[in-house]
C-alpha positions, 0 to 999 in steps of 0.5 A, a space after each residue: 143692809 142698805 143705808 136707806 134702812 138704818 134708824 138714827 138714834 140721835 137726832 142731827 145735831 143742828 149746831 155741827 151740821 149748820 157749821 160742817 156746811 159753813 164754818 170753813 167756807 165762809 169768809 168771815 166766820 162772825 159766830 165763833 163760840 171760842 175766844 181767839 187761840 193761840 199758836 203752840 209756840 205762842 202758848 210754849 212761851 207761857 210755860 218754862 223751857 223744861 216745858 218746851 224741852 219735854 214737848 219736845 221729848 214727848 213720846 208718842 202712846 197712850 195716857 192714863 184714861 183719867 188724865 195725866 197726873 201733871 193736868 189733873 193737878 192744874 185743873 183742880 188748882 182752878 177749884 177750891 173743894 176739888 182735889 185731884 182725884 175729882 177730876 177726870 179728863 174727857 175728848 173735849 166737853 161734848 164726850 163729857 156731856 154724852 158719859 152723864 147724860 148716859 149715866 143719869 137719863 134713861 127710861 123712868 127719869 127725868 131731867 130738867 134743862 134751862 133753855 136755849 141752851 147747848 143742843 146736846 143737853 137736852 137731845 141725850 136724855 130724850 134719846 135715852 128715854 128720859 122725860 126733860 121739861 125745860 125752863 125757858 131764860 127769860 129774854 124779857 128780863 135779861 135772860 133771868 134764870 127763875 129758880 122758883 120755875 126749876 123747883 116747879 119743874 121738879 119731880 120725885 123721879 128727877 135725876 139731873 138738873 143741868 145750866 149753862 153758866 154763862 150761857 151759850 148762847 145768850 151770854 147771860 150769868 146768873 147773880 150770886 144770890 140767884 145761883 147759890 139758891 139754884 145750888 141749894 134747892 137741887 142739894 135739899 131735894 136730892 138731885 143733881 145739878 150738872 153745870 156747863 161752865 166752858 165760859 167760866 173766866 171771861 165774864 165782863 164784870 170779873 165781881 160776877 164770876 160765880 163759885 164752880 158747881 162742884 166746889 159748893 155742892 158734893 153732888 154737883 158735877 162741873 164740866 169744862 174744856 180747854 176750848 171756849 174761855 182758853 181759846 184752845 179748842 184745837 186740843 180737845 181736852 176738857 173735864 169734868 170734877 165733882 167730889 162723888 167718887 162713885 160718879 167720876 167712877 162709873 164716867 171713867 169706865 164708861 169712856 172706856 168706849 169712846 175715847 179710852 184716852 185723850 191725846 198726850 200732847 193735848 194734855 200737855 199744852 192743856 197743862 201749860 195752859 192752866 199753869 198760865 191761867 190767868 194771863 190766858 183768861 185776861 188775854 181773852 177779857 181783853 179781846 172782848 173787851 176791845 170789841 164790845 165797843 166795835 160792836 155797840 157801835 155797829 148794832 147801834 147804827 142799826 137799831 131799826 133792824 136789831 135789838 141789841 145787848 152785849 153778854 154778861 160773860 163769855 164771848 157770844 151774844 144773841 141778839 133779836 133780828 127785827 127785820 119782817 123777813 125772819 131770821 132764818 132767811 136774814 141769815 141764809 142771804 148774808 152768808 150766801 151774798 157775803 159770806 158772813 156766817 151767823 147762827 139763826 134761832 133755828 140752830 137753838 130750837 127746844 123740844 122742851 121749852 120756847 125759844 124765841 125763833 126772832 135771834 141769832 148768835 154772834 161772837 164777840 172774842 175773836 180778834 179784828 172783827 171790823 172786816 167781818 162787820 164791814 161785810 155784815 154792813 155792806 149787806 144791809 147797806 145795799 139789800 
């Protein structure tokens, strides 16, 4: 059959496509949803040398589909209610997020989704089917989570509820009392919350840290990965836990069909990693905390032109362009002039709710931002 006459069944996924055009070929990549990596012998020197030793020694074929037994009992040591056997290990969040929404959107359901939010959450139940309202984060108010328009939002058929928490791309948490009321409402009316919670450990108040998901609800389904808050996106191992045995039984069988199983040496420096979770975290507080001040300082020399305010956790943040030539365009030029790459709201578009089309994503974790900014300046200096 010719190309011309296959259907996608998934929409572009706008986010990959915008980066499998810029993220290797522009200069400065000032977008970066990850804090910045490590090397493997720089993450090596936080494990033992029997780590490096077996490292070395590591054969080469397949792992357990669940994860190996050593990286199932280091990411339920982050949780308090989570043991080893509620936790299953996925190719990185995004196979994760395919596997739930496979399992709990289809055709009669419904799902309600925050936004903006991460593209994949709201496009995979669509494409399964399922009707998806979704409840706009409020910019006027610090992209405040409204739990009284989730409950709203609710339906007898509603199977999911899914967050990001901090969000991608805004930055924006949550209080405590805020979260433990979203938690309760979807246990009273029996629906589940799926809780993306990559960025989970670099809020910038560490007081702020909200409780995981799957630890204050049976049903609720945490899901996570190596690459945000660890800054290892290069290993391509992230998870998901919830104490519903029948769940993480069906997601297990059904990844079956994609990755079976996750590399072995993946999983391995994934497991030293969480051994050495703290120092990796606080490493990763510590870089956005030495250019929160480099970027207040840049965006308040141009507060003619940008709205700005640093997120509450993570590392990206989702500033309002005020420029009367939009976003889209603001972006296009910077990158094409000076290779400095941004996300334009276009990339956060909803189906489901309004976004505000006036923003763009920037990163804040990587290290020595000043000769991307100095690009970034240098363009609104001379345009």
């Amino acid at each position: 059959m010719s190309s011309s006459h296959v259907s996608p069944r998934l929409p572009d996924f706008r986010l990959e496509r915008h980066f499998s055009r810029w993220e290797f070929t522009a200069r400065h990549h000032l977008t970066a949803s990850d804090a910045e990596t490590l090397t493997v012998a720089e993450l090596l020197d936080l494990g033992t040398d029997a780590d490096r030793e077996a490292f070395a020694a590591l054969r080469l074929g397949y792992i357990e589909t669940w994860g190996t037994a050593p990286l199932r009992a280091a990411i339920a040591g982050t949780y308090d209610a989570c043991g080893p056997d509620d936790v299953l290990a996925f190719a990185g969040a995004e196979e994760a997020l395919y596997w739930l929404m496979q399992l709990l959107a289809g055709p009669g359901d419904h799902v309600v989704v925050t936004a903006p939010n991460y593209q994949a959450v709201e496009t995979l139940p669509l494409a399964a089917g399922a009707d998806v309202t979704g409840v706009p984060l409020d910019p006027q108010d610090g992209w405040r989570l409204d739990v009284d328009a989730v409950r709203a939002a609710l339906r007898p058929s509603t199977t999911a509820v899914c967050v990001d928490v901090p969000n991608n791309p805004t930055g924006a948490l949550p209080d405590q009392e805020t979260w433990r009321a979203l938690v309760e409402l979807c246990d009273e009316a029996g629906v589940r919350l799926v809780s993306d919670e990559v960025y989970r450990g670099i809020e910038l108040d560490p007081a702020r840290t909200l409780p995981q998901a799957a630890d204050l609800s049976r049903t609720a389904v945490s899901v996570n990965v190596m690459s945000k808050a660890y800054g290892l996106p290069g290993l391509r191992i992230g998870w998901v836990a919830c104490r519903d045995r029948a769940l993480v039984e069906m997601l297990e069988r059904h990844k079956h069909y994609t990755s079976i199983c996750n590399s072995g040496p993946g999983e391995f420096l994934a497991t030293v990693a969480l051994r050495a979770r703290e120092e990796v975290l606080a490493r990763a507080r510590r870089i956005v905390a030495e250019n929160l001040p480099v970027f207040d300082a840049f965006f308040a020399r141009h507060d003619d032109r940008f709205a700005w305010a640093p997120p509450d956790g993570g590392c990206v943040a989702f500033p309002r362009y005020l420029g009367a030539d939009g976003v889209e365009a603001f972006c296009t030029e910077l990158v094409e002039t000076e290779g400095v790459l941004l996300l334009p709201a276009s990339i956060y578009a909803s189906e489901v709710a309004a976004v505000p089309a006036d923003r763009f994503r920037i990163g804040i974790g990587r290290r020595n931002p000043e000769p991307a900014l100095a690009a970034f300046e240098s363009f609104l200096t001379h345009r």
